[in-house]
C-alpha positions as a Markdown table, in Angstrom:
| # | Residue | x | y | z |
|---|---|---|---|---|
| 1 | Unk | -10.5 | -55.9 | 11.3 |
| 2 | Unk | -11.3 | -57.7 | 7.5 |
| 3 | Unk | -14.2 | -56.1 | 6.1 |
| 4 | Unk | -16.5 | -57.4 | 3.6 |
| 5 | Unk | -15.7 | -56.7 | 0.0 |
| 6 | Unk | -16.7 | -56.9 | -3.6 |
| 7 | Unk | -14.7 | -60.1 | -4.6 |
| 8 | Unk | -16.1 | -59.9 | -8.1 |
| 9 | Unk | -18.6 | -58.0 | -10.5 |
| 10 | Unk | -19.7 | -59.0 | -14.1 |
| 11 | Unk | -22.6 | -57.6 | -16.5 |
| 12 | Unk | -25.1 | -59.7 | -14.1 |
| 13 | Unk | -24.2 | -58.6 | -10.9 |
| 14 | Unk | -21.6 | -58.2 | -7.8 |
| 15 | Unk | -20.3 | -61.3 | -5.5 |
| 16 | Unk | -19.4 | -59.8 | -2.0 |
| 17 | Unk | -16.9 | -61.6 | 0.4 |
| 18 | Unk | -14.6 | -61.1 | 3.3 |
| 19 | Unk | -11.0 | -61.7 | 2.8 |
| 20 | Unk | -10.7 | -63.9 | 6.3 |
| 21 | Unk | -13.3 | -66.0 | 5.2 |
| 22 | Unk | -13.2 | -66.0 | 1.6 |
| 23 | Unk | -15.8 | -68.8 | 1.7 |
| 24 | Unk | -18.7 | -66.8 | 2.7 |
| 25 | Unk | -19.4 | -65.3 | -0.6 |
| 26 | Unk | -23.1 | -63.0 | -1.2 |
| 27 | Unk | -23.9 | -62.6 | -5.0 |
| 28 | Unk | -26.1 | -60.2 | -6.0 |
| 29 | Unk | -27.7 | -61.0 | -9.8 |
| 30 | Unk | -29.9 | -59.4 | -11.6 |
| 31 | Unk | -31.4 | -60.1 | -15.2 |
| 32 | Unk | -34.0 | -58.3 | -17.3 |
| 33 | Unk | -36.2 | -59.9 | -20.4 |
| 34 | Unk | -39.3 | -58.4 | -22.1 |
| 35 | Unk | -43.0 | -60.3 | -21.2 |
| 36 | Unk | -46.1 | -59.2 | -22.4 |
| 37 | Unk | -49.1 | -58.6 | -19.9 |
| 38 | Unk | -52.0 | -58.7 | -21.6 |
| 39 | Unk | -50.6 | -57.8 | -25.0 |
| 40 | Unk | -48.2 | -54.6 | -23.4 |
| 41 | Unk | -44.8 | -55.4 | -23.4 |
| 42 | Unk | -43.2 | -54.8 | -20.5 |
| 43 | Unk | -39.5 | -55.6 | -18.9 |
| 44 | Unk | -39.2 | -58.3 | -16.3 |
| 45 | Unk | -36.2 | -58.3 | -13.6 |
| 46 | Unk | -35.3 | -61.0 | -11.9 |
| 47 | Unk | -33.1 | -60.7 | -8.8 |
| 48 | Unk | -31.1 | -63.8 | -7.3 |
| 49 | Unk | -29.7 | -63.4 | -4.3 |
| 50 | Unk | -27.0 | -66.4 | -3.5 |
| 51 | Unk | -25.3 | -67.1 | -0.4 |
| 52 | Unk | -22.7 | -70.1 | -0.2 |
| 53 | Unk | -20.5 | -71.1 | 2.1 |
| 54 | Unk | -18.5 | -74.7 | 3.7 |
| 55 | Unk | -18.8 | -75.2 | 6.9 |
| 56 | Unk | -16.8 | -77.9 | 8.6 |
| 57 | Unk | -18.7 | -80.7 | 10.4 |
| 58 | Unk | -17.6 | -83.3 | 12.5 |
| 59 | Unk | -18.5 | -87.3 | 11.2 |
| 60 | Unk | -18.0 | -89.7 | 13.8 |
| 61 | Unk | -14.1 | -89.4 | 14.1 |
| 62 | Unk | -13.6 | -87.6 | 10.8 |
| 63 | Unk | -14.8 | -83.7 | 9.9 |
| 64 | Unk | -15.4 | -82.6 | 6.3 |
| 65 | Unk | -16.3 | -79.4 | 4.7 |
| 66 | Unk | -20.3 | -79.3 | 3.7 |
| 67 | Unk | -21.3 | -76.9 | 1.5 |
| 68 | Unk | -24.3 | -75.0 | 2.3 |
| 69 | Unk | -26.0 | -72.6 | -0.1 |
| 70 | Unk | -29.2 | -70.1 | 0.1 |
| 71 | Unk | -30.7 | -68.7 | -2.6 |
| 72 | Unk | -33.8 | -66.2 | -3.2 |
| 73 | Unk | -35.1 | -65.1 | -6.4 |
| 74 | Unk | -37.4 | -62.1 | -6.9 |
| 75 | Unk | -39.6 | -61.8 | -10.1 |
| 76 | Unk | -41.6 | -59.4 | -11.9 |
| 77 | Unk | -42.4 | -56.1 | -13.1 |
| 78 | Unk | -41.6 | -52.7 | -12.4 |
| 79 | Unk | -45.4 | -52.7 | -12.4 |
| 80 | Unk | -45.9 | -54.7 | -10.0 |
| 81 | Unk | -42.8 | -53.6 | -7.6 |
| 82 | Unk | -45.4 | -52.8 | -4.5 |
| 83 | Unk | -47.0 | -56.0 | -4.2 |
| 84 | Unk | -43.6 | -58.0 | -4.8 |
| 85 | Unk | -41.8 | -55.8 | -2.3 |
| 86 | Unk | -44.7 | -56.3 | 0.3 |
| 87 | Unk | -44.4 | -60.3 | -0.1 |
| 88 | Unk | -40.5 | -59.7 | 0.3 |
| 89 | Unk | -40.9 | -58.1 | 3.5 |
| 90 | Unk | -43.8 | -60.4 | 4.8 |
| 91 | Unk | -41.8 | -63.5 | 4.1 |
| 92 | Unk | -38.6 | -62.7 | 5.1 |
| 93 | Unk | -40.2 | -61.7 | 8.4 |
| 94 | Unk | -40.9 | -65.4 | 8.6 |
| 95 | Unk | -37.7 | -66.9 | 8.0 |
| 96 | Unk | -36.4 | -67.1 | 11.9 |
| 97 | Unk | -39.4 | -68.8 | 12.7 |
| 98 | Unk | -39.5 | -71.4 | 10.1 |
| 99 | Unk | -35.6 | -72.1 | 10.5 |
| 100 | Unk | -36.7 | -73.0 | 14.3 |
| 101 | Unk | -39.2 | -75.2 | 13.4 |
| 102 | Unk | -37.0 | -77.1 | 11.2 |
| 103 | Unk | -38.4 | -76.0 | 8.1 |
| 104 | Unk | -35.3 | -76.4 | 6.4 |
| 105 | Unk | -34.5 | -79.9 | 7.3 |
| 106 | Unk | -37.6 | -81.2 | 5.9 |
| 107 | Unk | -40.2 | -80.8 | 8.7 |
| 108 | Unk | -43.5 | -79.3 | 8.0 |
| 109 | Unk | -44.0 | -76.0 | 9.2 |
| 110 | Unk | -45.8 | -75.7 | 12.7 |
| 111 | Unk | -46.7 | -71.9 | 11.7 |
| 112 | Unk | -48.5 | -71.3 | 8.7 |
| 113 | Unk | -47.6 | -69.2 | 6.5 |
| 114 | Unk | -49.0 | -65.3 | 7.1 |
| 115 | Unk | -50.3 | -64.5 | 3.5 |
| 116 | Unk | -50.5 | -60.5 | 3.2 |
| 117 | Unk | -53.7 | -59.2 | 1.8 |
């Protein structure tokens, strides 16, 4: 059994993909830049995390390949790692839900959004 594998890796990040299905690529990218908060310079990461991949779909009597893509991006601080981390995990636990409702194709949500405290 193919596993998945780091296809590529550069000075921003890795791209991960499995060899059957060399479509399905997940990139990993991360970049760093100095802000000032309140006159304290501080570094800045920001994390992308990108998922494409074509999937074939039929079209009346014809089938083409749609490219689909997914991407999160994550910014801030070191300094203010707890918090960002804590929306991460309260959003993501979201996702499924929102993906049923049809979020994604343009519907409003029917769940509101749970906003951590």
């Amino acid at each position: 059994m193919s596993q998945t594998q780091i296809l590529t890796r550069d000075a921003t990040g890795v791209t991960f993909a499995n060899p059957t299905d060399p479509d399905y690529r997940v990139r990993f990218k991360t970049t760093s830049s100095q802000k000032s908060l309140n006159g304290v310079s501080v570094m800045n990461f920001v994390t992308e995390i990108i998922v494409n991949d074509n999937v074939q779909v039929a079209l009346g009597n014809t089938t083409a390949n749609d490219p689909v893509a997914i991407r999160i991006r994550v910014s801030g601080s070191l300094a203010s790692a707890g918090r960002r981390d804590a929306i991460l995990k309260n959003i993501a636990s979201q996702l499924a839900r929102w993906a049923d409702e049809n979020v994604f194709a343009g519907f409003e949500p029917k769940t509101a959004p749970n906003i951590v405290g």
